[in-house]
C-alpha positions as CSV (number, residue, x, y, z in Angstrom):
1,X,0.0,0.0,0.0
2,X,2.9,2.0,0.9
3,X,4.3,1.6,-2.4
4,X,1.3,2.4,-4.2
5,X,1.0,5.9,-2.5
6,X,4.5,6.8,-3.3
7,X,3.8,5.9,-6.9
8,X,1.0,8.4,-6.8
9,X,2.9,10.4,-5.7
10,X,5.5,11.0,-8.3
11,X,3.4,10.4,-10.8
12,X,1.2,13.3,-10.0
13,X,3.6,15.9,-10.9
14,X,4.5,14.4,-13.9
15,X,0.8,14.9,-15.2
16,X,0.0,17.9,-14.3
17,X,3.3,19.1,-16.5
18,X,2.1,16.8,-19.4
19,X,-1.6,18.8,-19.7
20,X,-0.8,21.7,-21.7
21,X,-2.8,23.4,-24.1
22,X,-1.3,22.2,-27.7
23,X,-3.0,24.4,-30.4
24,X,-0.9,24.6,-33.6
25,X,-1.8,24.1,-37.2
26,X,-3.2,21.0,-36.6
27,X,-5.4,21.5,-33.8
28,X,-7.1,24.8,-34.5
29,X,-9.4,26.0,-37.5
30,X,-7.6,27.5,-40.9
31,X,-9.9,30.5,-40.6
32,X,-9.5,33.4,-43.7
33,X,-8.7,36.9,-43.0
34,X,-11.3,37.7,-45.0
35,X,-14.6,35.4,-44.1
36,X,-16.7,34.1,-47.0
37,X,-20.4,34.1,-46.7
38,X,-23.8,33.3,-48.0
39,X,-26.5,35.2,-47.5
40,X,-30.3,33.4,-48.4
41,X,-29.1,30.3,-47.1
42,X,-30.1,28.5,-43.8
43,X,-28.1,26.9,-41.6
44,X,-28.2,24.3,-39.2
45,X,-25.0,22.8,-38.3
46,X,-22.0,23.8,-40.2
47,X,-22.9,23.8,-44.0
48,X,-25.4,26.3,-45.6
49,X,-27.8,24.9,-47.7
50,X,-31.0,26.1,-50.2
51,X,-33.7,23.6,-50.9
52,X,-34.9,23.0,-54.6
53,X,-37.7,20.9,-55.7
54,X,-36.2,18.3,-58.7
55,X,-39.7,19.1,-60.1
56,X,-38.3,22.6,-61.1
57,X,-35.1,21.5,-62.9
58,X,-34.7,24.8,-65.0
59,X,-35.0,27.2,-62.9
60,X,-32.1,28.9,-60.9
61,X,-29.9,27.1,-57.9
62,X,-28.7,30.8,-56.8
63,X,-25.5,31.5,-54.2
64,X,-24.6,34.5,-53.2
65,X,-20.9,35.0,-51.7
66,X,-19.9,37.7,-49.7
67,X,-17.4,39.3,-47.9
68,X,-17.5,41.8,-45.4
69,X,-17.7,45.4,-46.4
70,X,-15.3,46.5,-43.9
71,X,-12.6,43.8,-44.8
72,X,-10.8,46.4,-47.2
73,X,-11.2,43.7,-50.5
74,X,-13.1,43.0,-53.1
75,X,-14.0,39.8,-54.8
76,X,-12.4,39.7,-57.8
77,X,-14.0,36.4,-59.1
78,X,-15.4,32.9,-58.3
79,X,-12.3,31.1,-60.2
80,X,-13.7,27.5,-60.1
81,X,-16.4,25.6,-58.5
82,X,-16.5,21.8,-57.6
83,X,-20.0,20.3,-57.9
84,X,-21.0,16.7,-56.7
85,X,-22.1,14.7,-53.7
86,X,-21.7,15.9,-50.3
87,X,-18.8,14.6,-49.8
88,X,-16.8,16.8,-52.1
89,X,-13.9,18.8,-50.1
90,X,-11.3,21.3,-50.4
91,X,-8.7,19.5,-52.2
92,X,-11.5,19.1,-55.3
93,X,-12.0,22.7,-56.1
94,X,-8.1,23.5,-57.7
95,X,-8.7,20.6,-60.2
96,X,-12.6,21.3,-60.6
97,X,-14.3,21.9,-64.4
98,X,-17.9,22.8,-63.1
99,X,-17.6,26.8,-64.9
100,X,-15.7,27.2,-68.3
101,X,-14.7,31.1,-67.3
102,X,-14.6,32.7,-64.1
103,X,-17.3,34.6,-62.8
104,X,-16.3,38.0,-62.3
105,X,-17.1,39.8,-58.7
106,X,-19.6,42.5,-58.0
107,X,-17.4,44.4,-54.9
108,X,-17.9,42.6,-51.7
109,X,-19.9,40.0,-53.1
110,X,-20.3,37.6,-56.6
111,X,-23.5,35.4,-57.5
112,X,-23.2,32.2,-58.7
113,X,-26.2,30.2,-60.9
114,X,-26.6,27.0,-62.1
115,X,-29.8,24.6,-62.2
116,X,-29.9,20.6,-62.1
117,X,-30.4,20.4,-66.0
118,X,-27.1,22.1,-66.4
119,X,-25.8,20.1,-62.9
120,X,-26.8,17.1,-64.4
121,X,-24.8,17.4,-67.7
122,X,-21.7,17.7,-66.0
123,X,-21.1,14.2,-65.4
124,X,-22.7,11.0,-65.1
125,X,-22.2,10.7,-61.5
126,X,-24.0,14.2,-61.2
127,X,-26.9,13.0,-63.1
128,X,-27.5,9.9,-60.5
129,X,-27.6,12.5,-57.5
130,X,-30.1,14.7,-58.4
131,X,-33.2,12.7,-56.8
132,X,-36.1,13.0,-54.2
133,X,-34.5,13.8,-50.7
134,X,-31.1,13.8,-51.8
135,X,-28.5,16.8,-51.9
136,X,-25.7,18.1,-54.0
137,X,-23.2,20.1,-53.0
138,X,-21.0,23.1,-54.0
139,X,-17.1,24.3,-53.5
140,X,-15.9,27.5,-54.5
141,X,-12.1,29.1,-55.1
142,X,-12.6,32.7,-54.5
143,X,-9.8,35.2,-55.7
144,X,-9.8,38.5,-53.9
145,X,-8.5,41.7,-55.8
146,X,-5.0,40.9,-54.5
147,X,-4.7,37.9,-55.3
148,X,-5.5,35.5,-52.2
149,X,-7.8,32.6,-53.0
150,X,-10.1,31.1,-50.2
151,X,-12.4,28.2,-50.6
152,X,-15.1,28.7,-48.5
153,X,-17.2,25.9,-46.6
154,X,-19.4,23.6,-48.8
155,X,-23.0,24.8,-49.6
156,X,-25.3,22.4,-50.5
157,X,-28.8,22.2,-52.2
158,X,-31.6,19.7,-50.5
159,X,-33.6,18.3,-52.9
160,X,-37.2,17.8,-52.5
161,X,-39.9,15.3,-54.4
């Protein structure tokens, strides 16, 4: 029992010494200088989203991106845009095809506009995920007039019957 005690007892310092806050580029969240948002979208959770009916294939899927006004930038375009399932990410947008020419910026904010006929046509795999209840998803490269690129969360469309 002795022995036992003794053990706690060294031991203790040597925890308290190993529980330090470790934040560094892996432990914290890669935040922009300059936030990207989306106005007319709802959230719950992390990712905005707009709901569509698959009915109305034509018209618009609409996302607005904006920056803040008081950020000192402009957006100078929406340079490309990865479309697909929900599980698209980051490392999809440098390589993505979805827009043949950027879409230029507006000031402190840039619409982009698709619709599931021209989603669709992208790919086969695009075609297969455009049904009742599902959702497709959007990534964005943003350039900034001086040059810095963000890619901003995913936004996603619901789809309804």
């Amino acid at each position: 029992m002795k022995n036992i005690f003794l053990l706690m007892i060294l031991c203790f310092p040597i925890l308290l010494t190993s529980c330090k806050d470790d934040f560094g580029t892996f432990y914290e969240d890669n935040r922009p200088a300059v936030p990207v948002t989306f106005p007319g979208t709802t959230t719950y959770g992390f990712n905005p989203y707009i709901t569509k009916s698959i009915k109305d294939s034509t018209s618009a899927i609409e996302f607005t991106l904006s920056i803040p006004e008081n950020s000192g930038r402009t957006i100078k375009e929406i340079t490309r845009v990865s479309a697909g399932n929900s599980s698209i990410n980051a490392g999809s947008v440098a390589n993505a095809t979805y827009i043949a020419q950027p879409i230029a910026g507006n000031g402190t904010s840039v619409k982009f506009t698709t619709t599931l006929v021209e989603f669709k046509s992208k790919s086969a795999a695009n075609a297969r995920l455009v049904t009742a209840n599902g959702e497709i998803a959007f990534m964005f490269l943003v350039t900034l007039d001086n040059g810095e690129t963000i890619i901003p969360v995913q936004v996603r469309v619901r789809l309804t019957p």
